[in-house]
N, C-alpha and C positions, 0 to 999 in steps of 0.2 A: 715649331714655327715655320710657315711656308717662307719660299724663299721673294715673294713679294711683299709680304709685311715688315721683313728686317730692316729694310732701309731707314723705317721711319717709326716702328713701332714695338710694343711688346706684349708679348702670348700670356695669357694667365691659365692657371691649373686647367680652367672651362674649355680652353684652347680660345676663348675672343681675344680682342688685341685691343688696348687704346695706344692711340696714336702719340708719341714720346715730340719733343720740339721739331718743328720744321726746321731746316737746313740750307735750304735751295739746291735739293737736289737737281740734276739737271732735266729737263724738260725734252719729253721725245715726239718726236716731229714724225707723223705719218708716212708710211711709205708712196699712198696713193698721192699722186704727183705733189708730196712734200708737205701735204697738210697735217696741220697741227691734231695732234689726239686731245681732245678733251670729253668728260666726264661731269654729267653733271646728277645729279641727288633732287630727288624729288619725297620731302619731307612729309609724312607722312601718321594721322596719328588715328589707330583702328577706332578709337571709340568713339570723337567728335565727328572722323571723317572729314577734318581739317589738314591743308596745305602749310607748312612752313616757309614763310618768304622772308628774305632777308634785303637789307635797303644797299641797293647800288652806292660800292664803295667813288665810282668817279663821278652818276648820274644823281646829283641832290632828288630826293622826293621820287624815285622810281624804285621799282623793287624787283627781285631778281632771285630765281632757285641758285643755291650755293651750286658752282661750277668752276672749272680748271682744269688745267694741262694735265697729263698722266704721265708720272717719273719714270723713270729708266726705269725695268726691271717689274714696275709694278703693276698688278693684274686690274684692268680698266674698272669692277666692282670697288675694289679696296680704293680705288683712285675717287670715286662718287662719296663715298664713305668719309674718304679724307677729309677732301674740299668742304662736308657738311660739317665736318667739327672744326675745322681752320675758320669757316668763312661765318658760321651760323651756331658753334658751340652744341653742333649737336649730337648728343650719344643715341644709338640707335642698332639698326638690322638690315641689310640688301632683303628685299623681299624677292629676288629672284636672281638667279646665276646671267641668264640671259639680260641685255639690256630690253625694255621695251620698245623702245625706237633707237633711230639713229638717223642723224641730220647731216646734211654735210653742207656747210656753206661755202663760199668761195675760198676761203684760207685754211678750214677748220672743220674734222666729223667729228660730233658731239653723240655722243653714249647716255642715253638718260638711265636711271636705274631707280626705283621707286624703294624709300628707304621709309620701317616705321622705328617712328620716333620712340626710345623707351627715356629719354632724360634729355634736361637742357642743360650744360653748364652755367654760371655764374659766370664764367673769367676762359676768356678762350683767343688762340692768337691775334682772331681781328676783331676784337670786343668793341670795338666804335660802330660797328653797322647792327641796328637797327632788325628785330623780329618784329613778326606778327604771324599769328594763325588767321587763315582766310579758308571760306568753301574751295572747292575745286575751281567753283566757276566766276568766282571772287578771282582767285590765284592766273586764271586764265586771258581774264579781264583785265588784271594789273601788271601783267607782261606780255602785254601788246607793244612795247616798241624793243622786243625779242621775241618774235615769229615764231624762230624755233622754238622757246621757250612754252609759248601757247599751244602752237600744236604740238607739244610731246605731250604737255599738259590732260589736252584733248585725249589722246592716244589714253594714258592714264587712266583716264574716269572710262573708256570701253574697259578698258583692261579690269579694275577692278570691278566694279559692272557685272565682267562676264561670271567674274570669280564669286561674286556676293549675291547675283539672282536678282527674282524681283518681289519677293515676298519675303517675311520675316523668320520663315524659317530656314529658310534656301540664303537668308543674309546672316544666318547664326552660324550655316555649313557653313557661307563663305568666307565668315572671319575665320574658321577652323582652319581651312586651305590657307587662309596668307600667313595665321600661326605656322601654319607647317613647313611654310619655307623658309623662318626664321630657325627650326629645327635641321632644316636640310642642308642651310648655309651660315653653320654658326661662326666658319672663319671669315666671314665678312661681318662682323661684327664689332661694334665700339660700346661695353657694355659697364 
């Protein structure tokens, strides 16, 4: 087991990890002039080519990619990984070691990382909020009063895009490629 997964989780034979009870570990505050690190998980699932949104825990009737602070110790991937089975119950894969963007707003640089979806939990720590599967541009559209949220969003749909082509069989290679980074990066995994 790496040594950012142990705070919070445990290794199986496969070497994936699911995530064991949250704790409140403590929360690490960026270095660049003291902004907050966060992490956020863009849900993801190859076959629909549907987004995972989950419904804003303090904003009634808005919806929101699972995101959060990144704990001591822990590697910003595992931290997007986290936040999606805390906030949204969901098991899955980092589809790439890189984040695809990074935002930085006045408090806060937010790390997106595009995770596919292989399972939903039933029962998960903040099971009061609210799923839905939406298109990309559904998902983009319902988190317009989070900016960032939109354009990483945006970002996203090039990214996969570039990786899936523009015909059916250049989109058969492409799902190949995002399997393979689920091969590449099996310890960011909640499986």
């Amino acid at each position: 087991m790496s040594a950012y997964s142990s705070a919070y989780s445990s290794a199986s034979d496969d070497g994936s990890w699911t995530p064991a009870a949250y704790h409140g570990i403590a929360k690490v505050r960026g270095t660049e002039e003291n902004k907050r690190m966060v992490c956020c998980a863009i849900p993801y699932d190859l076959k629909t080519k549907n987004i995972l949104l989950i419904s804003s825990r303090k904003k009634a009737g808005l919806w929101t990619l699972p995101k959060g602070g990144r704990e001591e110790g822990e590697a910003l991937p595992a931290a997007a990984l986290r936040e999606a089975w805390e906030e949204g119950g969901v098991r899955g894969y980092i589809m790439t070691e890189e984040c695809i963007r990074e935002i930085a707003t006045a408090r806060t640089r937010i790390h997106f990382f595009p995770l596919q979806v292989s399972g939903l939990l039933e029962s998960w720590p903040e099971d009061t909020r609210e799923r839905e599967w939406v298109t990309v541009e559904e998902a983009i559209s319902r988190t317009y009063w989070r900016p960032e949220q939109a354009e990483a969003l945006t970002t996203f749909l090039e990214w996969r895009d570039q990786l899936l082509g523009e015909n059916d069989q250049a989109e058969d290679d492409g799902l190949d490629r995002l399997r393979s980074f689920v091969l590449l990066f099996p310890y960011f995994s909640c499986s």
